[in-house]
C-alpha positions in Angstrom: 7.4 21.5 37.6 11.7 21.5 38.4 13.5 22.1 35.2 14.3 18.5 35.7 11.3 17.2 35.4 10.4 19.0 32.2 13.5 17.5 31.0 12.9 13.4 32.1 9.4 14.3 30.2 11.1 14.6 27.2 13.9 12.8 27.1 14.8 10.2 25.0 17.1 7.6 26.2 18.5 5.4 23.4 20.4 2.0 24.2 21.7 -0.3 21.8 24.2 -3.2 21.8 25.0 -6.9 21.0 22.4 -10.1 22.7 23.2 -10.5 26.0 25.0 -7.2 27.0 22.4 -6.9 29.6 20.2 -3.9 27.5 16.6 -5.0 28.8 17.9 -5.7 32.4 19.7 -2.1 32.9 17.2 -0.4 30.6 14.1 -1.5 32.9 16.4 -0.7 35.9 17.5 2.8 34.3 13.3 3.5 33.4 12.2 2.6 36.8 15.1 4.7 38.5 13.4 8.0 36.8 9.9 7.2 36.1 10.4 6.8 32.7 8.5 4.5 30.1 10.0 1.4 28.1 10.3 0.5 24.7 12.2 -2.6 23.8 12.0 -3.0 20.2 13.7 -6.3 20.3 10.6 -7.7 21.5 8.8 -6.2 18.6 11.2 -8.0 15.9 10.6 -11.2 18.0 6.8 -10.7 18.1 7.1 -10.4 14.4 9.0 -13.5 13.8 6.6 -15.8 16.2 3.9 -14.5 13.9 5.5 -15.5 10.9 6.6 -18.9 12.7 3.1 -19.7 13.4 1.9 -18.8 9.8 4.3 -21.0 8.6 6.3 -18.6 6.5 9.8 -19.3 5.9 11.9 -17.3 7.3 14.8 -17.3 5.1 12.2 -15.9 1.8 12.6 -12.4 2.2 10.1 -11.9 -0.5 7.1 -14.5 1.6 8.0 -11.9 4.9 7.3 -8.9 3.2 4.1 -10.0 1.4 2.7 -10.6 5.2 4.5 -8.0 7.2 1.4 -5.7 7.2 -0.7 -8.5 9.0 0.4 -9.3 12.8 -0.9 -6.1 14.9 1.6 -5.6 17.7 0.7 -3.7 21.3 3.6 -3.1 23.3 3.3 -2.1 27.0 6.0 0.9 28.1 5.8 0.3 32.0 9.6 -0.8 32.8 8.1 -3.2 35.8 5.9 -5.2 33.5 6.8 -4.6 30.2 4.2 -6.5 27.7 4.3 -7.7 24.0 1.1 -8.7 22.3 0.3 -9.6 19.0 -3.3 -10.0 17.5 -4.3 -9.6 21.3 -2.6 -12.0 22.2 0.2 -11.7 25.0 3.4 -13.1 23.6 6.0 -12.1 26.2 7.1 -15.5 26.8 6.6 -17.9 23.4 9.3 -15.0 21.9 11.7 -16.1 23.7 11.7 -19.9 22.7 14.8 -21.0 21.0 12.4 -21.3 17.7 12.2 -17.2 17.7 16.2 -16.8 18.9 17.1 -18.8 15.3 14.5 -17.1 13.1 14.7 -13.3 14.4 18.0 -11.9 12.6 17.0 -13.2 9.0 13.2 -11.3 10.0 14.5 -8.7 10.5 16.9 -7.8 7.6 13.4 -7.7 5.9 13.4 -3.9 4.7 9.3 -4.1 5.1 9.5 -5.5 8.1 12.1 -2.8 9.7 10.1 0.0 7.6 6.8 -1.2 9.3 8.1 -0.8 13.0 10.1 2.1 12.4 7.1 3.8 12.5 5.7 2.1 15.4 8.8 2.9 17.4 8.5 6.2 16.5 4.9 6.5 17.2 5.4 5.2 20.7 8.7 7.4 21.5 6.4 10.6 20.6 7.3 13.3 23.0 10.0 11.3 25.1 10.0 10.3 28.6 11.2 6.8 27.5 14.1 4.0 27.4 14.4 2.5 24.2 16.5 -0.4 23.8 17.5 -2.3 20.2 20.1 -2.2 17.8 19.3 0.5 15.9 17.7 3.3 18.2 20.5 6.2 18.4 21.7 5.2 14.7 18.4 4.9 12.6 14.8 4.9 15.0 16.1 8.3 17.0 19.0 9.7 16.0 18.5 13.0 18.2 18.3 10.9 21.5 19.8 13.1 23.9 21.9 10.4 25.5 23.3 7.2 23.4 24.7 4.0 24.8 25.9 1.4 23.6 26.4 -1.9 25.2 28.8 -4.8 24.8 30.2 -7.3 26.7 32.4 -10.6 25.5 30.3 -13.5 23.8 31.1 -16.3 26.6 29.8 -13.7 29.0 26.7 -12.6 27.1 26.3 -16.4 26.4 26.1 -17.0 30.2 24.1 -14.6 30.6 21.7 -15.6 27.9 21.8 -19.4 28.7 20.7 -18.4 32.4 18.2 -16.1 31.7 16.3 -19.0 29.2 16.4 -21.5 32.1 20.2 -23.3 32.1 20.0 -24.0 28.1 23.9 -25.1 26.8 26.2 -22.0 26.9 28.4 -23.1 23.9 25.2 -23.2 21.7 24.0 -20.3 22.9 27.2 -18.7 22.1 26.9 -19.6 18.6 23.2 -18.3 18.3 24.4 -14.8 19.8 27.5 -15.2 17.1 25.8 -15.3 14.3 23.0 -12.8 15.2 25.6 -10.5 15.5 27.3 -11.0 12.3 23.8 -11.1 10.6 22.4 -7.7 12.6 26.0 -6.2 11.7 26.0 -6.8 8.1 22.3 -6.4 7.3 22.1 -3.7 4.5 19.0 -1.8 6.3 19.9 -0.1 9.5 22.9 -2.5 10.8 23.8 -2.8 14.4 26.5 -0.2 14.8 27.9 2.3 17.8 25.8 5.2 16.9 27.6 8.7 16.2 27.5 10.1 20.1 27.1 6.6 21.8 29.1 6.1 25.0 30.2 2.8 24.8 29.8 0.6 27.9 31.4 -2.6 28.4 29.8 -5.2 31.0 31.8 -7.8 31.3 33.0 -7.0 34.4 30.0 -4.9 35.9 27.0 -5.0 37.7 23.5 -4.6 36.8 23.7 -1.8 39.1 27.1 -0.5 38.6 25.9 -0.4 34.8 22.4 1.2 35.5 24.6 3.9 37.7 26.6 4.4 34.7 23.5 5.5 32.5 22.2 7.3 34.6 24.9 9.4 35.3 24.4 9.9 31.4 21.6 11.7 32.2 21.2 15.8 31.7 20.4 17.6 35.1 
């Protein structure tokens, strides 16, 4: 085993940034590029919230979330081609991205009980390395000695495009609004806020390609 190698089995890759900077899309490109796992711990959050959703707790009673947040039991698949989220067994990888989940995710996840409960099972999953992690608290709070640290933006009516396409041609001004105020809720949240962690390079995508961006990272990357 190269020197390299040792080093892609132990790395730890940690991406965050606002909805719709394109973190899933160059994170899954950036895994696959070096053979690296997956983690994207935004799907996690949003496995949580369906749960809760479909239990009919409301989402705005932070006390109601925490009395439950033990209860859903989450898998999440780490292969960057077909990355999976299940809860209770059951694969969830598309009802957590219904416009339903998109409303209800932020105020889930200022829970403290709720972020304290996958903290750990980020963590768990990250073990030795060789991973990808994408969220909005990775290189700040979940792994703070990632060897690289990116941070992704891009400008809301572009993320809003972005977001509006990807979820089938839904109506950019609302989704704009949605990304708005998940932002303003994920950066004002008392427990681990969406910020540019201490390291990050910060990457704007406005203007870039999936693969110019993926090239970018990369490039990030020890060799």
């Amino acid at each position: 085993m190269t020197g390299d190698e040792a080093s892609l089995d132990t790395i730890v890759i940690a991406v965050d940034g606002t909805s719709g900077s394109g973190k899933s899309s160059t994170c899954r490109g950036v895994a696959t590029r070096l053979g690296l796992r997956y983690l994207d711990t935004g799907a996690m959050f949003r496995a949580v919230t369906w749960w809760m959703l479909r239990h009919d707790i409301d989402v705005h009673d932070p006390e109601a979330i925490a009395a439950r947040a033990e209860e859903p039991v989450l898998a999440s698949g780490t292969d960057p081609t077909g990355p999976t989220i299940a809860v209770d067994g059951q694969d969830v990888s598309v009802q957590i991205r219904t416009d339903a989940v998109n409303r209800a995710v932020s105020p889930v996840s200022t829970v403290p009980a709720v972020r304290s409960r996958l903290l750990e099972q980020q963590r768990e999953i990250i073990g030795s390395g060789g991973i990808v992690v994408e969220g909005r608290d990775i290189g700040s709070t979940v792994w703070p000695q990632a060897e690289v640290k990116v941070y992704l933006t891009a400008d809301p009516a572009a993320r809003a495009a972005r977001r509006a396409l990807e979820e089938g041609g839904s109506d950019v001004a609302a989704t704009e609004q949605i990304l708005r105020d998940r932002d303003r809720i994920d950066s004002g949240r008392a427990t681990a806020p969406l910020v540019r962690a201490d390291g990050a390079v910060e990457i704007d995508t406005t203007t870039r390609t999936l693969d110019e961006v993926i090239d970018l990272l990369v490039g990030l990357v020890p060799r």
